[in-house]
N, CA and C of each residue as an Amber inpcrd file, in Angstrom:
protein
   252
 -11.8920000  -4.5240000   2.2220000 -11.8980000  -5.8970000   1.7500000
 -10.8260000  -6.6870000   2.4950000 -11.5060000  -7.6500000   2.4490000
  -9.9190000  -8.6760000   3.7050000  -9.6260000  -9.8620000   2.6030000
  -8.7980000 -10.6060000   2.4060000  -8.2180000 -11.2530000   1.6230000
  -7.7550000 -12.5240000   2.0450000  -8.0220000 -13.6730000   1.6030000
  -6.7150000 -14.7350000   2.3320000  -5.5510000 -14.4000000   1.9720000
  -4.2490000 -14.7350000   2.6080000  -3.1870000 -14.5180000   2.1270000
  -2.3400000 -15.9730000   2.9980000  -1.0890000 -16.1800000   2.0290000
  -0.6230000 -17.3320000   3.0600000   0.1840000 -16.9820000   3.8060000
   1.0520000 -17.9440000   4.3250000   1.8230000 -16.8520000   5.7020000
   3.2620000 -18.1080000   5.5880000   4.4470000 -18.1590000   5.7030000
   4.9970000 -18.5130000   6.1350000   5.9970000 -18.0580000   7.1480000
   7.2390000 -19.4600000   7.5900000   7.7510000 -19.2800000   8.6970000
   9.3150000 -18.5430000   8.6390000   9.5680000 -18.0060000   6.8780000
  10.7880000 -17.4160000   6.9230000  10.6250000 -15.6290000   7.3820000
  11.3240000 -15.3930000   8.4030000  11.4780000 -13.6840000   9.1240000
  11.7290000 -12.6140000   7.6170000  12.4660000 -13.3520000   6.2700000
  12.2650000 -11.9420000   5.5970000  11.9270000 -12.6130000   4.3560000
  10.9920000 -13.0360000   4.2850000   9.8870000 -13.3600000   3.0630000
   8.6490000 -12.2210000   3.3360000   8.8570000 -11.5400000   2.3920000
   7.6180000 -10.8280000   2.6400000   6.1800000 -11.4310000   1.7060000
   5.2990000 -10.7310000   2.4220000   3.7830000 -11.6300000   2.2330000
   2.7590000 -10.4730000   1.7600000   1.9440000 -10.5500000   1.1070000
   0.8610000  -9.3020000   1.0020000  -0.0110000  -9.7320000   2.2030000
  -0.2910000  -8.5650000   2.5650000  -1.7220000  -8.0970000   3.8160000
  -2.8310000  -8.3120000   2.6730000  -2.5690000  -7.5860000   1.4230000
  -4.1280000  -7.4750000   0.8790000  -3.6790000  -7.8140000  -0.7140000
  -4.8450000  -7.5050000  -1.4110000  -4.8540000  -7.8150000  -3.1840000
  -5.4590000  -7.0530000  -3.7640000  -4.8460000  -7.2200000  -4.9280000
  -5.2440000  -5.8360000  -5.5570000  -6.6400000  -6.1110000  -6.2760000
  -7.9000000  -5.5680000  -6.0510000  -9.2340000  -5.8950000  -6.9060000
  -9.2530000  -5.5420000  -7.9930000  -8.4160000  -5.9030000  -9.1510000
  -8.2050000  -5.3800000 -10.6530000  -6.9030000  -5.8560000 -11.0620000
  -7.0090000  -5.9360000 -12.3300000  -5.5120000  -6.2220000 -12.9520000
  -5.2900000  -4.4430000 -13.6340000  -3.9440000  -4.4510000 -13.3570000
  -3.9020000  -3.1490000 -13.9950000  -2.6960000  -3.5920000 -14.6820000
  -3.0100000  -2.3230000 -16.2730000  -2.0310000  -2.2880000 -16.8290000
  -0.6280000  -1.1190000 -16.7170000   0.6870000  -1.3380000 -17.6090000
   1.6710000  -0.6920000 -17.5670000   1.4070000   0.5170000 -18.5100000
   1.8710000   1.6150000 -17.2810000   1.6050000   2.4860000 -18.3460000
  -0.0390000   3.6240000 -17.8700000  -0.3220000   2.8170000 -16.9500000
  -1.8650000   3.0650000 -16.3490000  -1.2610000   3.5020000 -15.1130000
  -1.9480000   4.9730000 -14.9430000  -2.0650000   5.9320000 -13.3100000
  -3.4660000   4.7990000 -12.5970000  -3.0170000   4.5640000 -11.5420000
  -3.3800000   4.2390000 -10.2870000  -3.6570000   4.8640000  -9.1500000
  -4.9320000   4.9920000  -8.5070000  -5.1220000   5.7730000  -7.0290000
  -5.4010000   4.6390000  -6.1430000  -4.1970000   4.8480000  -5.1510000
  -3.7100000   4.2420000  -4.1870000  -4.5750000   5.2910000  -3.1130000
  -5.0810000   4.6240000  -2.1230000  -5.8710000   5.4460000  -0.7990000
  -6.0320000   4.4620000   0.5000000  -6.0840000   5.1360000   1.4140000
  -5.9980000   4.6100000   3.1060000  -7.2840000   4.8940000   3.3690000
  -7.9540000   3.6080000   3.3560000  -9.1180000   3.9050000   3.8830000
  -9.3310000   4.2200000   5.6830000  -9.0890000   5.2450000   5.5890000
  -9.3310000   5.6690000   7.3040000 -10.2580000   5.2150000   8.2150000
 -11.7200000   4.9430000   7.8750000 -12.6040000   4.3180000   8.5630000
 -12.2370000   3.3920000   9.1150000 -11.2770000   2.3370000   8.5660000
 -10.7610000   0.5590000   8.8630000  -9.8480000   0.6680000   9.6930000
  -8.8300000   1.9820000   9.8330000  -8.1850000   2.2660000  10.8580000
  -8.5930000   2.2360000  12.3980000  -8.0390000   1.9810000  13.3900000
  -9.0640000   1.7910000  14.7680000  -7.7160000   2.9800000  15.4110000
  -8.1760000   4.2970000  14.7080000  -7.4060000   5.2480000  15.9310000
  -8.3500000   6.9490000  15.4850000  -8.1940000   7.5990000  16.3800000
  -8.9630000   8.8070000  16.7690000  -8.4600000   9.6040000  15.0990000
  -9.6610000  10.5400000  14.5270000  -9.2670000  11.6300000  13.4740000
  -8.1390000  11.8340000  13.9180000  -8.1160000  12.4360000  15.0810000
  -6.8290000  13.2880000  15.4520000  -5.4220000  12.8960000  15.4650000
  -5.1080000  11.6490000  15.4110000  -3.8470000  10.4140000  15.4390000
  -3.6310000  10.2890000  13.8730000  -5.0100000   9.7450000  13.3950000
  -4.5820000  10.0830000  11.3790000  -3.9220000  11.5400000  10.9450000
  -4.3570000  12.3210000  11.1070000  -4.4630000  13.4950000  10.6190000
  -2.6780000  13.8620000  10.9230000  -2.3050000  13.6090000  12.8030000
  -0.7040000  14.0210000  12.8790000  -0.0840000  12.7610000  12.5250000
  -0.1210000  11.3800000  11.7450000   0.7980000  10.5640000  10.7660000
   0.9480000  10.7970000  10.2520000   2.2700000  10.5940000   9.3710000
   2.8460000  10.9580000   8.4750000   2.7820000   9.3650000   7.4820000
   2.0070000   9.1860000   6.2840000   2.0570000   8.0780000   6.1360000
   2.9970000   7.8830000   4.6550000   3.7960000   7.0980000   4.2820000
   4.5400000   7.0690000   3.4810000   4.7860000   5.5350000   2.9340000
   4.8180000   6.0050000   1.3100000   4.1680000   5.0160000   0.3690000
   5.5590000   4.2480000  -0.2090000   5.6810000   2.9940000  -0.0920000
   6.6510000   2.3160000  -1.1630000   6.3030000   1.2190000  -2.1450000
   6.3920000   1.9420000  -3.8300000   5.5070000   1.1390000  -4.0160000
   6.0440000  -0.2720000  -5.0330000   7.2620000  -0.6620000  -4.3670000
   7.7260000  -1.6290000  -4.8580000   8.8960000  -1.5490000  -5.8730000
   8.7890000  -0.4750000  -6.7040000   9.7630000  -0.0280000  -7.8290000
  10.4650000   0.9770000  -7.7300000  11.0640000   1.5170000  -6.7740000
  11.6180000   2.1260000  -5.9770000  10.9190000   3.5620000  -5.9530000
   9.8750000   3.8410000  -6.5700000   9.3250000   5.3290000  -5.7670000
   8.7210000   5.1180000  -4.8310000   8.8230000   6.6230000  -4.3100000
   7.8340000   6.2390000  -2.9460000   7.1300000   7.5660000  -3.1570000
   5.6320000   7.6980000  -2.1520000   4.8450000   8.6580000  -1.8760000
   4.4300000   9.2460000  -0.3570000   3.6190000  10.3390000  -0.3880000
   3.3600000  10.4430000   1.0140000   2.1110000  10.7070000   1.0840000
   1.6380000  10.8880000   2.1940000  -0.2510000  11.0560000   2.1590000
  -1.0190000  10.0130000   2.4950000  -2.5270000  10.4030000   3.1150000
  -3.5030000   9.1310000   2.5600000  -3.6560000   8.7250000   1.8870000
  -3.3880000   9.3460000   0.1380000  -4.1510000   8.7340000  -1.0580000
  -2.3800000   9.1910000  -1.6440000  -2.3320000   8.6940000  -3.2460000
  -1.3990000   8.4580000  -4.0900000  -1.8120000   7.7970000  -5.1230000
  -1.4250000   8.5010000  -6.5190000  -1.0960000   8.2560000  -7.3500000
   0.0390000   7.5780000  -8.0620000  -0.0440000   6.9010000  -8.7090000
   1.9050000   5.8550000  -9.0440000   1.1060000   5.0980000 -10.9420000
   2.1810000   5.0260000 -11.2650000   2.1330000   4.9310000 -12.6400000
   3.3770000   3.6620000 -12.9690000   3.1470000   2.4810000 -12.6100000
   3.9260000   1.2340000 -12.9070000   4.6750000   1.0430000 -14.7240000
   6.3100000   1.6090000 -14.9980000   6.3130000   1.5250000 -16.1880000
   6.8730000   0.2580000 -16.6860000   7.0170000  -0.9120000 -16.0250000
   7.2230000  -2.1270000 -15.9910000   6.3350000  -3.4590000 -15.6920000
   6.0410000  -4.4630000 -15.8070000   5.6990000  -5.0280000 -16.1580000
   5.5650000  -6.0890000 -14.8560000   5.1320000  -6.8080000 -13.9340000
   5.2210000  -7.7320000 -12.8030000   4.5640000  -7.5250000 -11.2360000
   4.9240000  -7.9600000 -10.7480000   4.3670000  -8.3670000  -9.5080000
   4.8770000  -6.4340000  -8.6350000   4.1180000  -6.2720000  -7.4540000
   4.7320000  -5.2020000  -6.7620000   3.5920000  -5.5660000  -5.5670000
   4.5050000  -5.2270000  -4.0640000   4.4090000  -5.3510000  -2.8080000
   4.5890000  -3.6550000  -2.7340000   3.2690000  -3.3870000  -2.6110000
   2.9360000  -1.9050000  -1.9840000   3.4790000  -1.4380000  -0.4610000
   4.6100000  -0.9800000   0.3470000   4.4180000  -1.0000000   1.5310000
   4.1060000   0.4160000   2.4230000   3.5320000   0.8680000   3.5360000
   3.2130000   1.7990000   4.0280000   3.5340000   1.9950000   5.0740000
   4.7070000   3.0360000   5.3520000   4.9720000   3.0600000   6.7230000
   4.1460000   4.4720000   7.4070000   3.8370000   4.0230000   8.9440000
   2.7900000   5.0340000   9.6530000   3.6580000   5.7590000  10.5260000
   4.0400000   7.0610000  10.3530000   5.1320000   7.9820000  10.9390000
   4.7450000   8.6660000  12.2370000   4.9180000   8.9460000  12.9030000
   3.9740000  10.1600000  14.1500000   5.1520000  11.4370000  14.3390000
């Protein structure tokens, strides 16, 4: 899914890439996943990343997919860094 998102001109305002298709509640497990297909690099390049999850409230995860369980209440900027 692609999303509008707005964009401005400050260097550390961060912005969402995407949105979340659901409201979820606190208290509610969540599966977080990388859709690999949308990626434009070889099986073989996914498979040796190391991809690692931050999901705003200071845990983090690792993997294509993840689970996270929000016990607070607000906004969260999911971020994903791609390791090699």
């Amino acid at each position: 899914h692609y999303y509008n998102v707005p964009t401005t001109s400050l260097p550390d305002f961060r912005l969402p890439e995407d949105a979340a298709v659901g409201i979820f509640l606190v208290n509610e497990e969540i599966n977080f996943e990388i859709d690999t297909k949308a990626l434009p690099l070889p099986d073989q390049i996914i498979k040796e990343t190391r991809f690692i999850w931050d999901f705003g409230d200071g845990e983090i995860g690792e993997g294509l997919s993840n689970k996270h369980t929000y016990n607070k209440p607000g906004t969260y900027f999911v971020a994903i860094k791609a390791d090699s």
